[in-house]
C-alpha positions as CSV (number, residue, x, y, z in Angstrom):
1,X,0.0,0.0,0.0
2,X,1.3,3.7,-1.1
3,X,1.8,5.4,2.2
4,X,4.6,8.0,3.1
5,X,8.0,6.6,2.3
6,X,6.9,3.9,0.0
7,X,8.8,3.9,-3.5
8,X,6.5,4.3,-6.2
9,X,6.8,3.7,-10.0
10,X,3.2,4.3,-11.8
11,X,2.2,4.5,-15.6
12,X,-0.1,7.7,-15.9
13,X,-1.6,9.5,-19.4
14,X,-2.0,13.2,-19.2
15,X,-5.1,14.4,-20.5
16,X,-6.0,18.1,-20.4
17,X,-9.2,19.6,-22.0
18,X,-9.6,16.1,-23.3
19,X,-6.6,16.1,-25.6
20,X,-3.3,13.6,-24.8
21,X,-0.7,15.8,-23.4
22,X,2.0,13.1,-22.4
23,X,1.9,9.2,-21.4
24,X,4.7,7.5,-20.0
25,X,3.0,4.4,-21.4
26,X,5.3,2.2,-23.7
27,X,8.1,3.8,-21.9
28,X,10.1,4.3,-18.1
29,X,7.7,4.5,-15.3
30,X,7.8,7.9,-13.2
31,X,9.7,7.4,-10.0
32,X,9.0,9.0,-6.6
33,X,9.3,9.0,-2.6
34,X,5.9,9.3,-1.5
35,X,4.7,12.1,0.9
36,X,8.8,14.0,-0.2
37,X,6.8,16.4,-2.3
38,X,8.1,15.5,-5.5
39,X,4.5,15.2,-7.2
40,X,2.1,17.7,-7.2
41,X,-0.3,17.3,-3.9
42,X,-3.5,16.5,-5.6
43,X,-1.8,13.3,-8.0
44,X,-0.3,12.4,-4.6
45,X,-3.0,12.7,-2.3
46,X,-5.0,10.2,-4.7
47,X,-2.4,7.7,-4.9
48,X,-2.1,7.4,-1.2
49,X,-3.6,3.8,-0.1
50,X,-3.4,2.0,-3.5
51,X,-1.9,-1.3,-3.5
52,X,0.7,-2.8,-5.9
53,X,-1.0,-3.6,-9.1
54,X,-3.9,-1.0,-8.7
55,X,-5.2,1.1,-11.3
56,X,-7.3,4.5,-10.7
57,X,-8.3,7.4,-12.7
58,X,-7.8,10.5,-11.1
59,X,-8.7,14.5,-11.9
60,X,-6.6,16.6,-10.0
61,X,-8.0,20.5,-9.8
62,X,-5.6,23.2,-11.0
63,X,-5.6,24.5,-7.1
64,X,-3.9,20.8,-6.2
65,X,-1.5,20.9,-9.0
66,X,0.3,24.4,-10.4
67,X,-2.6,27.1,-10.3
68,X,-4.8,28.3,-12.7
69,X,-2.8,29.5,-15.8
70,X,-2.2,33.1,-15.2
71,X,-2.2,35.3,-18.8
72,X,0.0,37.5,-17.1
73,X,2.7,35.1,-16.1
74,X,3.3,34.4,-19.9
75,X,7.1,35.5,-21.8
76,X,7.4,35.1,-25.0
77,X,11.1,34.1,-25.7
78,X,12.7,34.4,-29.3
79,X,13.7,31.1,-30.4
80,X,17.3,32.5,-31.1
């Protein structure tokens, strides 16, 4: 069971607005300490308690994950 200090390795597909961002399917599994803070809270909060082997589907809000996307926080950079 995924509790704080377990090593976890899980398979996950990104979907946002419905369209495949990334999938770490057919490739490495991501990699992480649990309860370390090296997952955004919401994905981690979700996986707590699963056992080995156990597959969920989870929606994590923007407020659990990086914030809502802010219009003002965007650079463009020249690709020189």
């Amino acid at each position: 069971m995924i509790q704080k200090g377990s090593k976890v390795q899980i398979h996950y597909t990104l979907i946002v607005d419905g369209e495949k961002v990334e999938s770490s399917r057919g490739g490495e599994a991501l990699s992480y300490v649990h309860g370390e803070g090296n997952i955004i809270p919401g994905l981690e909060e979700e996986l707590a308690g699963l056992a080995e082997g156990e597959t969920k589907d989870i929606r994590v809000t923007p407020e659990k994950a990086y914030g809502e996307r802010d219009p003002n926080a965007v650079q463009e950079v020249p690709k020189s």
